[in-house]
C-alpha positions in Angstrom: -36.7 83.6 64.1 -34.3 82.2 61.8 -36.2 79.4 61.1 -38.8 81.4 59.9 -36.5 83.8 58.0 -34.9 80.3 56.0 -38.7 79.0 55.6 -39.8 82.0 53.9 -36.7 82.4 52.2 -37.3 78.8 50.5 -41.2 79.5 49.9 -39.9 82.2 47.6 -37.7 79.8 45.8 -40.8 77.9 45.4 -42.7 80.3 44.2 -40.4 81.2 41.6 -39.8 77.7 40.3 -43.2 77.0 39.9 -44.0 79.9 38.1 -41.1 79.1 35.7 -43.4 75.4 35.2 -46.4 76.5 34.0 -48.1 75.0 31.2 -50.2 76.2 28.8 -53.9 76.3 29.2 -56.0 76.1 26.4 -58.8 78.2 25.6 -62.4 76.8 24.8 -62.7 79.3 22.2 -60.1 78.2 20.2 -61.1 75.3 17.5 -59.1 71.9 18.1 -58.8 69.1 15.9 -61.8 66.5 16.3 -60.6 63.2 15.7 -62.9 60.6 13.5 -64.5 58.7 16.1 -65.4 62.2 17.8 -67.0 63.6 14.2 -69.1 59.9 13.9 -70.3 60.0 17.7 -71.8 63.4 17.1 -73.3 62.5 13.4 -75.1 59.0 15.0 -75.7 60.7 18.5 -75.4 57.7 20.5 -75.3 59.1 23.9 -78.9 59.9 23.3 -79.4 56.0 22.6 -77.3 54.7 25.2 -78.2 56.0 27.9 -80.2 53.8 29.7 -78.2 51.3 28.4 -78.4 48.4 25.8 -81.4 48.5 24.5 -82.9 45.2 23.8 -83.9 45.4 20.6 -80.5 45.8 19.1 -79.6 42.4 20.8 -80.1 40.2 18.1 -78.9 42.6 15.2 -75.8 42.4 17.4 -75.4 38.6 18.0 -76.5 38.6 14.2 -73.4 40.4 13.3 -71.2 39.0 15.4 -72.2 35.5 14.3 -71.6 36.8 11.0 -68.3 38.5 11.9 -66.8 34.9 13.7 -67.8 33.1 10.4 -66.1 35.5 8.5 -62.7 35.3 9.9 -62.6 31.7 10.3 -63.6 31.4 6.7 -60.9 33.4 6.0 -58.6 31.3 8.4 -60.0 28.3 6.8 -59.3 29.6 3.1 -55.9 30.4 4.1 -54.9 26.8 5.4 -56.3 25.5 2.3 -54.2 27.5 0.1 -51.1 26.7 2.0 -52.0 23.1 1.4 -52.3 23.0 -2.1 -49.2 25.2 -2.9 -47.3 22.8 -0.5 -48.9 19.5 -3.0 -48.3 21.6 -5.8 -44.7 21.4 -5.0 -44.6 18.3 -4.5 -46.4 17.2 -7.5 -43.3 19.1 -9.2 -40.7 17.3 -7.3 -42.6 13.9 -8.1 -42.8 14.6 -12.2 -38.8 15.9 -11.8 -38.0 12.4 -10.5 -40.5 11.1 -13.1 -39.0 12.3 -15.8 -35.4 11.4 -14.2 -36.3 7.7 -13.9 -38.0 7.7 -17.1 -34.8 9.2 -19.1 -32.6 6.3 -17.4 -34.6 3.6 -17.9 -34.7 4.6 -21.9 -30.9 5.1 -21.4 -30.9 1.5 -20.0 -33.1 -0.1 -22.8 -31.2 1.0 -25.6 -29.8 -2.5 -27.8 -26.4 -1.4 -26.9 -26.6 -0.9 -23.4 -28.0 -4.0 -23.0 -25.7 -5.8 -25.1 -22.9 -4.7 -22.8 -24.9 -5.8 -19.8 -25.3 -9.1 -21.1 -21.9 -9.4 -22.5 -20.7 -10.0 -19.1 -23.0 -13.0 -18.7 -21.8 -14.4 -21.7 -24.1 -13.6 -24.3 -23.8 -12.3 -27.7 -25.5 -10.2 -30.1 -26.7 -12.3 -33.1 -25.1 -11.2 -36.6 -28.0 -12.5 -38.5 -31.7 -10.5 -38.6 -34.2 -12.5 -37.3 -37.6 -14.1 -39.5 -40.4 -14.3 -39.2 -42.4 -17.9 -38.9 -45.1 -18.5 -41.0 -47.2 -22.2 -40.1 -49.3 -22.9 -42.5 -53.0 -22.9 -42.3 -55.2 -25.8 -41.8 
């Protein structure tokens, strides 16, 4: 009997907690927000044209587009690599007309009379005092 008394005794606790639970039901009356997909299913009605299944003579519309699709993105993928490459040469072209223009600048700096006349002052040479002329042969 006490058993019984405890049992009931924790049904009502039950009871009670899961009234305090409850969620919310909503009512079909009430308008709820339709969500795109929702709106475009119900505009095309494609339930109607699905039922049965695929049809077959959307198949090759379908492999059309997709072909098309595939050749898309890996255009795309193929335009991007491309662009990668030539900014990567373009840099390099600029590193290669920096060192250009580097070696060009020291080799002037190099050829100039009096940096070569130091050069070859170490050999032993000189820089001749008198102007050079010009050697005229005379004409048979």
């Amino acid at each position: 009997m006490l058993k019984t008394i405890l049992t009931i005794t924790k049904l009502k606790k039950m009871k009670t907690a899961v009234k305090k639970n409850t969620y919310k039901k909503v009512k079909k009356n009430q308008e709820q927000g339709e969500s795109l997909f929702t709106k475009i299913e119900k505009f095309f009605k494609l339930d109607v044209s699905f039922e049965d299944g695929l049809p077959v003579r959307f198949v090759p519309y379908i492999l059309y587009f997709t072909l098309v699709g595939i050749f898309y993105i890996g255009n795309s993928h193929y335009a991007e690599k491309t662009i990668r490459k030539i900014t990567k040469l373009e840099q390099e072209v600029e590193d290669l007309r920096a060192d250009f223009t580097t070696l060009k600048a020291d080799y002037m700096y190099a050829s100039k009379q009096s940096e070569v006349a130091e050069k070859v002052k170490k050999l032993g040479l000189e820089e001749s005092s008198t102007p050079p002329y010009k050697i005229v042969l005379p004409q048979k």
